[in-house]
FILO-853567 format. One record per atom (N, C-alpha, C, O): residue number from 1; atom name; x, y, z. Coordinates in Angstrom, 2 decimals, decimal comma. Example, Ala and Ser with C-alpha at 12.3 -4.5 7.8 and 13.67 -1.06 7.14 Angstrom:
BEGIN
+-----+------+---------+---------+---------+
!   n ! atom !      c1 !      c2 !      c3 !
+-----+------+---------+---------+---------+
!   1 !    N !   13,19 !   -5,69 !    7,80 !
!   1 !   CA !   12,30 !   -4,50 !    7,80 !
!   1 !    C !   13,20 !   -3,30 !    7,80 !
!   1 !    O !   14,24 !   -3,32 !    8,46 !
!   2 !    N !   12,85 !   -2,25 !    7,08 !
!   2 !   CA !   13,67 !   -1,06 !    7,14 !
!   2 !    C !   12,90 !    0,03 !    7,87 !
!   2 !    O !   13,41 !    1,14 !    8,04 !
+-----+------+---------+---------+---------+
END
This chain:
BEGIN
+-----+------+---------+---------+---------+
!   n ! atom !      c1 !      c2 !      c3 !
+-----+------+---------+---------+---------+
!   1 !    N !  111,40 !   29,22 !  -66,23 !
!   1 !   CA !  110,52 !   30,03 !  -65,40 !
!   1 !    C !  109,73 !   30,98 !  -66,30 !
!   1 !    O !  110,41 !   31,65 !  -67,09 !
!   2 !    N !  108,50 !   31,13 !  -66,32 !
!   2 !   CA !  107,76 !   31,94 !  -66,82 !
!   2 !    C !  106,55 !   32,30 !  -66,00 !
!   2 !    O !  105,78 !   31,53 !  -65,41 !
!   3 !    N !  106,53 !   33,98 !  -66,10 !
!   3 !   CA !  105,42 !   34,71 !  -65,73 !
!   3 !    C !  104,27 !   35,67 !  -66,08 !
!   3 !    O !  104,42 !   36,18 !  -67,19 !
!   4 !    N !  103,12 !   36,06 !  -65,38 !
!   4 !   CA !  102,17 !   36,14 !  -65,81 !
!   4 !    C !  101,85 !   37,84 !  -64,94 !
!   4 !    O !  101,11 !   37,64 !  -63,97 !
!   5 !    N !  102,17 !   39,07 !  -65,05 !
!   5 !   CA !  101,76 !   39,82 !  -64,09 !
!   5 !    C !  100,11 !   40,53 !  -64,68 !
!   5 !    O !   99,93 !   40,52 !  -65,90 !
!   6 !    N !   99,17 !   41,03 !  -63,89 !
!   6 !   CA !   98,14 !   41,78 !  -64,56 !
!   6 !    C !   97,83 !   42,73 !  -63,07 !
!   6 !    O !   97,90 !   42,53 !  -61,86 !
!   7 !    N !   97,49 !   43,75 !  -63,93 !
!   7 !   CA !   97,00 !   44,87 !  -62,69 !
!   7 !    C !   95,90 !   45,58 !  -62,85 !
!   7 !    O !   95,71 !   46,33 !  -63,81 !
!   8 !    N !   94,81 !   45,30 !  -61,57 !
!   8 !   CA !   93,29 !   46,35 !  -61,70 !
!   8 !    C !   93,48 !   47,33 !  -61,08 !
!   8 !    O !   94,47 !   47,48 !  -60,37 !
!   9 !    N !   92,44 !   48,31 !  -61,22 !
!   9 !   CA !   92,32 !   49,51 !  -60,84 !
!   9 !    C !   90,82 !   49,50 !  -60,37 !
!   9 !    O !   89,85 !   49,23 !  -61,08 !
!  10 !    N !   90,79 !   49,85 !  -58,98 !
!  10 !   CA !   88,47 !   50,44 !  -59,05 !
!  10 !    C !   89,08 !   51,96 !  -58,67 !
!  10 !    O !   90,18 !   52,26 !  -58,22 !
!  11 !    N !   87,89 !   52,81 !  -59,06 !
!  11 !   CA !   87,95 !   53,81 !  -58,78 !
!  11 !    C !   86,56 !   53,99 !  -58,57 !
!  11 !    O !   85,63 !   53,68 !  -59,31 !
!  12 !    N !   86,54 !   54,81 !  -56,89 !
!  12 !   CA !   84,99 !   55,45 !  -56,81 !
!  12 !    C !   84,61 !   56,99 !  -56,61 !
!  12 !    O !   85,23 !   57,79 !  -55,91 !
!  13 !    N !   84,14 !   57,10 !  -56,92 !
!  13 !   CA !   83,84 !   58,73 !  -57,18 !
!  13 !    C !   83,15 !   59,04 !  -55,43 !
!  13 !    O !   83,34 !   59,93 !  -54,60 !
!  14 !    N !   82,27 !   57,79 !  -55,48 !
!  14 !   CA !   81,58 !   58,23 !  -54,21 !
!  14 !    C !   82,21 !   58,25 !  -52,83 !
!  14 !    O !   81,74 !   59,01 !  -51,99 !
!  15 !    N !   83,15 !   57,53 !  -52,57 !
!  15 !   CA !   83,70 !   57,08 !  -51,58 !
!  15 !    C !   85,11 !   57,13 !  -51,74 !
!  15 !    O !   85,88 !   56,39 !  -51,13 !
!  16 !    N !   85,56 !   58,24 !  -52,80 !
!  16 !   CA !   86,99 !   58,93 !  -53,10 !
!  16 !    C !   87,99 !   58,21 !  -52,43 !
!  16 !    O !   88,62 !   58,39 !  -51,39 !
!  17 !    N !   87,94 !   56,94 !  -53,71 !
!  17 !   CA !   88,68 !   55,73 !  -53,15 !
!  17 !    C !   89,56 !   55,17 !  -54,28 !
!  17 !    O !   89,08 !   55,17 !  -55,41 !
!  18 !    N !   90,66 !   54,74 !  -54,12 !
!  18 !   CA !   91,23 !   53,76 !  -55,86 !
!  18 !    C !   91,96 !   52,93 !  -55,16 !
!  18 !    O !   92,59 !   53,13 !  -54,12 !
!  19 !    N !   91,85 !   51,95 !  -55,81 !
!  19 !   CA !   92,42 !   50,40 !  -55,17 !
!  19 !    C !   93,38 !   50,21 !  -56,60 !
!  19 !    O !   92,89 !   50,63 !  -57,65 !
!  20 !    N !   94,57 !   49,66 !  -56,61 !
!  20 !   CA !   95,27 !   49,03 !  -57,13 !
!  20 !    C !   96,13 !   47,32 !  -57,01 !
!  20 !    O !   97,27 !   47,10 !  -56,59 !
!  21 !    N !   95,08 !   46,30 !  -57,56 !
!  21 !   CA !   95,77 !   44,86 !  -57,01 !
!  21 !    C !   96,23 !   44,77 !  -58,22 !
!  21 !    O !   95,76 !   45,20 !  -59,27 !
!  22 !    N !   97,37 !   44,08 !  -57,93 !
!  22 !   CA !   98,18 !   43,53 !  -58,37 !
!  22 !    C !   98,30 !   42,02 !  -58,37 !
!  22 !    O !   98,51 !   41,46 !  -57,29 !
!  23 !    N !   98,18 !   41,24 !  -59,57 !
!  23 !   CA !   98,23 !   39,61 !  -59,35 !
!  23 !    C !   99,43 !   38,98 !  -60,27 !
!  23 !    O !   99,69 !   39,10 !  -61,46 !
!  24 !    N !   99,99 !   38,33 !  -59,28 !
!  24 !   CA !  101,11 !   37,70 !  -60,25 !
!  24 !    C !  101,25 !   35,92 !  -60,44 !
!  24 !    O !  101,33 !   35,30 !  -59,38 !
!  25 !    N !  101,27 !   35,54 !  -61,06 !
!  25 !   CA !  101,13 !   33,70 !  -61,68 !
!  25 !    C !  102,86 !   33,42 !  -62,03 !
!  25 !    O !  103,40 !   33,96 !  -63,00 !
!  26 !    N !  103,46 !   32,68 !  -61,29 !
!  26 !   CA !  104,70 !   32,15 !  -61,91 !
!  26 !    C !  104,55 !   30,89 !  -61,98 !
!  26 !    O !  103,67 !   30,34 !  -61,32 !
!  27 !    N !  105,72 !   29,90 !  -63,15 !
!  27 !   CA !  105,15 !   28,64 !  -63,34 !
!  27 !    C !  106,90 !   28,47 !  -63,29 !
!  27 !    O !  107,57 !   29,30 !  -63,91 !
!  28 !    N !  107,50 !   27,48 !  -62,62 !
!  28 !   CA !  108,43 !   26,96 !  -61,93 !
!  28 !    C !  109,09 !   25,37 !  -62,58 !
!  28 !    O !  108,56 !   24,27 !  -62,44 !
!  29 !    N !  110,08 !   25,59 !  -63,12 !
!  29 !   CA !  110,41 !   23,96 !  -63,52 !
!  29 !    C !  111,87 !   23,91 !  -62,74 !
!  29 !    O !  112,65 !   24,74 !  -62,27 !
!  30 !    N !  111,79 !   22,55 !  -62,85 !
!  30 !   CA !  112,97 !   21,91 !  -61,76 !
!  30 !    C !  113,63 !   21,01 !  -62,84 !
!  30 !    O !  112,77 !   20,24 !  -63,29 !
!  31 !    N !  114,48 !   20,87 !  -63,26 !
!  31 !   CA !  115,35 !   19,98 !  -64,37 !
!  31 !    C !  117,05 !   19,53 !  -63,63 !
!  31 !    O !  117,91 !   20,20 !  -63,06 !
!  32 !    N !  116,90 !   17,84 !  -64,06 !
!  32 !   CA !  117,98 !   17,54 !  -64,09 !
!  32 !    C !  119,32 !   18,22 !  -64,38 !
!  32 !    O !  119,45 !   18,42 !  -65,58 !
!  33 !    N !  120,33 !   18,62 !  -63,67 !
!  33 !   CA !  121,69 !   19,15 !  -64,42 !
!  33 !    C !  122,09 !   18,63 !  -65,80 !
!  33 !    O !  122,14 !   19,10 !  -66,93 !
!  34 !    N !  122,38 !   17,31 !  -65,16 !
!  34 !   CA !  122,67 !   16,60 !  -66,02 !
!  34 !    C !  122,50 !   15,85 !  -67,31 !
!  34 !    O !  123,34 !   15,80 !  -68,21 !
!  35 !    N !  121,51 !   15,37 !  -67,31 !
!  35 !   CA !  120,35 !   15,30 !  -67,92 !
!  35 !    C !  119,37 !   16,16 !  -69,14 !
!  35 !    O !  119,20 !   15,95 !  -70,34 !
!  36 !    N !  118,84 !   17,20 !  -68,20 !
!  36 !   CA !  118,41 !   17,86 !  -68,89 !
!  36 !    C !  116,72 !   17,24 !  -68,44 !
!  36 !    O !  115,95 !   17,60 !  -69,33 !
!  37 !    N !  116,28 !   16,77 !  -67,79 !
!  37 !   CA !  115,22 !   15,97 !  -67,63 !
!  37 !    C !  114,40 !   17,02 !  -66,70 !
!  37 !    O !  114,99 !   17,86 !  -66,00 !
!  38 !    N !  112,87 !   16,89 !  -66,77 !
!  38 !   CA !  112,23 !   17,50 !  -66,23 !
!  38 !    C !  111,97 !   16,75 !  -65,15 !
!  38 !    O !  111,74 !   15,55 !  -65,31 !
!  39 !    N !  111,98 !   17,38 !  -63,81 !
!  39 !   CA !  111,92 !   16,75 !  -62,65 !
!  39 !    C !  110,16 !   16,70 !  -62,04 !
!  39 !    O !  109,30 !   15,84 !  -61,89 !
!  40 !    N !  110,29 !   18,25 !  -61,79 !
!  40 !   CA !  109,13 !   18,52 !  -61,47 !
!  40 !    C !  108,80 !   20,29 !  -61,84 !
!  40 !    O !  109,58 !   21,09 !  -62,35 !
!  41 !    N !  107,56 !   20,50 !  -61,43 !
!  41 !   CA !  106,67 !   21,78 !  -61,79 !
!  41 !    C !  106,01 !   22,28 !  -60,88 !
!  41 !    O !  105,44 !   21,54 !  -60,07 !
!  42 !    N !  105,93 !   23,71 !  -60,78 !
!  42 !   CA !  104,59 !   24,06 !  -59,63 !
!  42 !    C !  104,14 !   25,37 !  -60,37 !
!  42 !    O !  104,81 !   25,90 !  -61,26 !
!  43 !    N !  102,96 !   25,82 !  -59,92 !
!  43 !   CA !  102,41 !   27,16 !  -59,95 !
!  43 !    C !  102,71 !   27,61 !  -58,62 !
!  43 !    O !  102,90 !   26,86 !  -57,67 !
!  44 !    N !  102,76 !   29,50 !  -58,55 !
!  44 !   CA !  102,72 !   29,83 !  -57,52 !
!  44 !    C !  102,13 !   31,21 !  -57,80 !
!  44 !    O !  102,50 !   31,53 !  -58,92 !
!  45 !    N !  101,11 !   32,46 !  -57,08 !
!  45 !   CA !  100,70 !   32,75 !  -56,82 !
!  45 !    C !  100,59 !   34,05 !  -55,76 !
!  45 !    O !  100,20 !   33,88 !  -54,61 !
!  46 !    N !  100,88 !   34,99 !  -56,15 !
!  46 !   CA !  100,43 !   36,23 !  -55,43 !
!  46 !    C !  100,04 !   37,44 !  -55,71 !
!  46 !    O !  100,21 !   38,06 !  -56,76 !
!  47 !    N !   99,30 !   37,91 !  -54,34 !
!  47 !   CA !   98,68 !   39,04 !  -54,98 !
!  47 !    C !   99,01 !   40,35 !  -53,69 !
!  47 !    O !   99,19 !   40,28 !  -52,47 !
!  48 !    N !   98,99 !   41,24 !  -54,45 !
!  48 !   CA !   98,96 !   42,96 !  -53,36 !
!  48 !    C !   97,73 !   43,98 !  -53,71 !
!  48 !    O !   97,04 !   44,20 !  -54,70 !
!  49 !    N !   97,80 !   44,48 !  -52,45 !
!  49 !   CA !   97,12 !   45,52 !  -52,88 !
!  49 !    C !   97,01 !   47,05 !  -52,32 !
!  49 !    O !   96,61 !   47,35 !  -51,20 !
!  50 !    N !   97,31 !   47,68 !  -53,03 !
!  50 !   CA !   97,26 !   49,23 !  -52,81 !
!  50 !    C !   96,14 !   50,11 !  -52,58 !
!  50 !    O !   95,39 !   49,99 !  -53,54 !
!  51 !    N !   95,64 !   51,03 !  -51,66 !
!  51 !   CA !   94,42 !   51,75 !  -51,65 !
!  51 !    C !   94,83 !   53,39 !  -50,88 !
!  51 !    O !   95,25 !   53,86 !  -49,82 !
!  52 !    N !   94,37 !   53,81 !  -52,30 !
!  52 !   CA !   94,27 !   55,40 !  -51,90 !
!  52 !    C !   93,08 !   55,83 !  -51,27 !
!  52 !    O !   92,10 !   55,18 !  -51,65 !
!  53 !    N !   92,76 !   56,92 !  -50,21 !
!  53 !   CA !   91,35 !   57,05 !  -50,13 !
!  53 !    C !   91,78 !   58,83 !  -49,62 !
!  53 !    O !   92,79 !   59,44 !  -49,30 !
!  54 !    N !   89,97 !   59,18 !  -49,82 !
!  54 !   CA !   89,93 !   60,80 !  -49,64 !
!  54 !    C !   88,60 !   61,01 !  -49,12 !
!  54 !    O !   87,50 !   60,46 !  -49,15 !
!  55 !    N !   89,30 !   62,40 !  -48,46 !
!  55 !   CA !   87,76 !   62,97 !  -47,91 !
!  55 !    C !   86,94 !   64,00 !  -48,58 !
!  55 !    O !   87,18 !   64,27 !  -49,76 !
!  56 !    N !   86,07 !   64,57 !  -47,99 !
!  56 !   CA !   85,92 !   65,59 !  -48,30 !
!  56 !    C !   86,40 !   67,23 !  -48,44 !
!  56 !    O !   85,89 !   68,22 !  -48,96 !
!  57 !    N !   87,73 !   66,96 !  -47,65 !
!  57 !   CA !   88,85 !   67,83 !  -48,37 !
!  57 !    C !   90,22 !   67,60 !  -48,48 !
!  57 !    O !   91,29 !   67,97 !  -48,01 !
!  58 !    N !   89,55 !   66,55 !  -49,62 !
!  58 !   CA !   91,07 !   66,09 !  -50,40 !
!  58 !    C !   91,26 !   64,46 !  -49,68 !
!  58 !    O !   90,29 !   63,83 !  -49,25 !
!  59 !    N !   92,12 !   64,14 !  -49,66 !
!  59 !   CA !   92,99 !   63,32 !  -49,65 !
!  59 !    C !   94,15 !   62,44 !  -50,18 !
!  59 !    O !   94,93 !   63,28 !  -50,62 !
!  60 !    N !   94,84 !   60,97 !  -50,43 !
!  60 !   CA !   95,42 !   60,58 !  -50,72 !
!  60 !    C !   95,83 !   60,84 !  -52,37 !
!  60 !    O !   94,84 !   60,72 !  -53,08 !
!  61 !    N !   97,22 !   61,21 !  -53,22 !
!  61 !   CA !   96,96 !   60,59 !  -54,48 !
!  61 !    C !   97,81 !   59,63 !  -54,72 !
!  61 !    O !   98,21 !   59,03 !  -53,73 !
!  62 !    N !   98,24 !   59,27 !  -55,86 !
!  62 !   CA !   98,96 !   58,18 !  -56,47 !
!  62 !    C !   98,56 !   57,06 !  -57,17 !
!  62 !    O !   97,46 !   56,50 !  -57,15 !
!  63 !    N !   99,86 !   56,71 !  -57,98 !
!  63 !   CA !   99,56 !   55,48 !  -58,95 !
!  63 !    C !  100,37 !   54,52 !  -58,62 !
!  63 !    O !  101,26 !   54,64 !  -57,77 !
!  64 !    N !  100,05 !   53,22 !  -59,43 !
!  64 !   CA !  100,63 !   51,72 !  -59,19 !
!  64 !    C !  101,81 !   52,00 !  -59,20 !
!  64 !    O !  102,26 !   52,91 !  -59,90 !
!  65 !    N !  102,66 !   51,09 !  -58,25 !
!  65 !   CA !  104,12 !   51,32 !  -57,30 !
!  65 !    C !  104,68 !   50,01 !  -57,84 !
!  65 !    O !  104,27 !   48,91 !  -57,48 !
!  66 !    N !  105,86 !   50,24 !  -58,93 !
!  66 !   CA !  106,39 !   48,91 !  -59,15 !
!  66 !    C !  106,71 !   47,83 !  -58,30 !
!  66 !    O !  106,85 !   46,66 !  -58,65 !
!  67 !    N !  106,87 !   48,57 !  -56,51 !
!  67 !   CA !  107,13 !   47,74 !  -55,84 !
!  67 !    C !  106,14 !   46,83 !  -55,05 !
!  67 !    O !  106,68 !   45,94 !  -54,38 !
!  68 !    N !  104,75 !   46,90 !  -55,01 !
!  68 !   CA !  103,70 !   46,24 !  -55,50 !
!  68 !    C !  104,12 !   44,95 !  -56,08 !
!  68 !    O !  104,04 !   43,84 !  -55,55 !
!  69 !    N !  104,72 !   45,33 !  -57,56 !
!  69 !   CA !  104,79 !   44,20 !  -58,01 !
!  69 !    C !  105,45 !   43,24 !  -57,71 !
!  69 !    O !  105,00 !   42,10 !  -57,57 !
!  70 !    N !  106,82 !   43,65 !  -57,55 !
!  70 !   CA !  107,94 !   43,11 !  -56,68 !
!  70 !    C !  107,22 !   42,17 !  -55,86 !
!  70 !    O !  107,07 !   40,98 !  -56,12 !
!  71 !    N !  106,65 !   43,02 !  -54,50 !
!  71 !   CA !  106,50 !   42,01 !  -53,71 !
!  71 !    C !  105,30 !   40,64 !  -53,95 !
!  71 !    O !  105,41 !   39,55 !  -53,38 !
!  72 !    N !  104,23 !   41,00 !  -54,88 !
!  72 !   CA !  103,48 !   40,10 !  -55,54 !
!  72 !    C !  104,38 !   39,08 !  -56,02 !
!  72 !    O !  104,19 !   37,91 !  -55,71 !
!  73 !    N !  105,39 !   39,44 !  -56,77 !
!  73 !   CA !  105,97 !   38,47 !  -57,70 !
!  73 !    C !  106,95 !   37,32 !  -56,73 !
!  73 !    O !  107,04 !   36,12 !  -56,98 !
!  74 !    N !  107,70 !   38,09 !  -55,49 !
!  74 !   CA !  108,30 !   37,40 !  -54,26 !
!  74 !    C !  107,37 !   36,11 !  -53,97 !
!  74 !    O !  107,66 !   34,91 !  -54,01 !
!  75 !    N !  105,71 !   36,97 !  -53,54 !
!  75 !   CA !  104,85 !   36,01 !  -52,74 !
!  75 !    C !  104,56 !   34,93 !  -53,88 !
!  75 !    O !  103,97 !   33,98 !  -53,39 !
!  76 !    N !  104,75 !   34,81 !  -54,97 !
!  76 !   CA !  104,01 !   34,09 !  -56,11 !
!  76 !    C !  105,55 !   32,63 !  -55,93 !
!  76 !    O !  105,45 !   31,45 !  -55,60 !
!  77 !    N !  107,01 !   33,60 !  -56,37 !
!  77 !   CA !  107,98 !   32,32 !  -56,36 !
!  77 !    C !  107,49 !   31,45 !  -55,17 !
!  77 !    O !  106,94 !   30,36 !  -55,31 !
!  78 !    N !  107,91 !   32,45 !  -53,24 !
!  78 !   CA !  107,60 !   31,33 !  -52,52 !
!  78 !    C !  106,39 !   30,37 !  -52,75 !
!  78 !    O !  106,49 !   29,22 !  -52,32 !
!  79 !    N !  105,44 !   30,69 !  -53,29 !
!  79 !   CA !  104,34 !   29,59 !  -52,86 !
!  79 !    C !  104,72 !   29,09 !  -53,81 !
!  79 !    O !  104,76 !   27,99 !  -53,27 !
!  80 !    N !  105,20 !   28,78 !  -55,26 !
!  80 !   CA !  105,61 !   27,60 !  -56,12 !
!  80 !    C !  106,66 !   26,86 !  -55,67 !
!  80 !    O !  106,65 !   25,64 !  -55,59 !
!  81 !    N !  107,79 !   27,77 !  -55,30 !
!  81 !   CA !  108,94 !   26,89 !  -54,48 !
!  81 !    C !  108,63 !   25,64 !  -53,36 !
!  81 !    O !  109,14 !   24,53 !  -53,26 !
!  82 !    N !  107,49 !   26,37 !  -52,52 !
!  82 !   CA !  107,39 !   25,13 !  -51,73 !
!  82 !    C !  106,79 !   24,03 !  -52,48 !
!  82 !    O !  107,35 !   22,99 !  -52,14 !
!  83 !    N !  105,98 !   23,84 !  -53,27 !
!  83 !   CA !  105,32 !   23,42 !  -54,21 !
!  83 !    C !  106,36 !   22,27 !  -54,73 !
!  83 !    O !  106,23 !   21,05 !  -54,88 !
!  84 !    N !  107,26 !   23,02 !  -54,90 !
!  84 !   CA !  108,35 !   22,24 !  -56,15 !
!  84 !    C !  109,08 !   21,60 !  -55,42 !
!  84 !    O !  109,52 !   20,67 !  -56,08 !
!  85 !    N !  109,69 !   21,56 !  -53,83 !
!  85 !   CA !  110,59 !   21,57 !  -53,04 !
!  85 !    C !  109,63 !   19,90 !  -53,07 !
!  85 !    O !  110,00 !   18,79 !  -53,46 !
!  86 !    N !  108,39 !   20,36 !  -52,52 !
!  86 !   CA !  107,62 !   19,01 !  -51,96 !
!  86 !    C !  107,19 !   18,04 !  -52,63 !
!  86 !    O !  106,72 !   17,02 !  -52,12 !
!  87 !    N !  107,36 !   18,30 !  -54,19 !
!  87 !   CA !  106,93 !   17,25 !  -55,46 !
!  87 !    C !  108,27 !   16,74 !  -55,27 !
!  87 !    O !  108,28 !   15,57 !  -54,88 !
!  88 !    N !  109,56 !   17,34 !  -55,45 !
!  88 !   CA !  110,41 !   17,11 !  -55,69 !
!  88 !    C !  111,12 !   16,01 !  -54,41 !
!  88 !    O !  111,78 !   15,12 !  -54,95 !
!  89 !    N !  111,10 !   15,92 !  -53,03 !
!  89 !   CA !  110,78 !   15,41 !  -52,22 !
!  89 !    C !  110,45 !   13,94 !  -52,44 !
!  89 !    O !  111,21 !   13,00 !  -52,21 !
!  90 !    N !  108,83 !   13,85 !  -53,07 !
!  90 !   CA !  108,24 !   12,94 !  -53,50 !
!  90 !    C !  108,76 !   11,50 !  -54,22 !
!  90 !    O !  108,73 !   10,26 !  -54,22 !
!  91 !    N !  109,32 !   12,93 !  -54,93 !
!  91 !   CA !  109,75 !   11,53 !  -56,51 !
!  91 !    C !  111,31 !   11,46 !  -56,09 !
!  91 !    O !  112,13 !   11,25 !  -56,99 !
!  92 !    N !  111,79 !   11,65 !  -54,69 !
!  92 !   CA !  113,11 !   10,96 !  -54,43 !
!  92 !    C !  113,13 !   10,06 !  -53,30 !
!  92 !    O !  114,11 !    9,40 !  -52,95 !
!  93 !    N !  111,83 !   10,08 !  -52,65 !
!  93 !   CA !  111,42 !    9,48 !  -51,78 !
!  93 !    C !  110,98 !    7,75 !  -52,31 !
!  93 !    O !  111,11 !    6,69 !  -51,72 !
!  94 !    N !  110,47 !    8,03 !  -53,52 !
!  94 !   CA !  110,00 !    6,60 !  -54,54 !
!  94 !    C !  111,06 !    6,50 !  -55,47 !
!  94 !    O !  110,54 !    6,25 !  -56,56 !
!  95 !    N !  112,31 !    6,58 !  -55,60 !
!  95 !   CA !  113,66 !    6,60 !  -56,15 !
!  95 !    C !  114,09 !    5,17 !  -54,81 !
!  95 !    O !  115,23 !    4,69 !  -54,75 !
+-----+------+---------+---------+---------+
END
């Protein structure tokens, strides 16, 4: 299993606003026990996003929330899992 996290920031002065997304890329292998054989692979994929906003007197503050990432990184396994579940499926179906 290997992953990929990266995080933006906008910030507007005019519209006293900051967005924080968060994108996360995991890449998923499925291997024989026994073996040792590569079965199958998926990518999976997610993203969050955080938004502070303010008025004209004052509003919201704060910075990127590890748990952001967390849940990016959750949404990223499921969508490879199914991915892998359904390749995997495949090539036991033509077995």
């Amino acid at each position: 299993t290997q992953y990929n996290v990266s995080v933006k920031s906008e910030v507007s002065a005019f519209s006293k606003r900051k967005v924080y997304t968060t994108q996360v890329r995991v890449d998923l292998v499925l291997q024989d026990s026994a073996t040792g054989e590569y079965l199958a692979a998926a990518v999976g994929k997610g993203e969050k996003t955080q938004e502070f906003k303010g008025g004209m007197s004052g509003g919201e503050t704060g910075s990127w929330d590890p748990a952001t990432g967390d849940a990016a990184l959750d949404e990223a396994i499921k969508d490879a899992l199914k991915t892998l579940v359904r390749l995997y499926k495949d090539i036991e179906q033509e077995s």
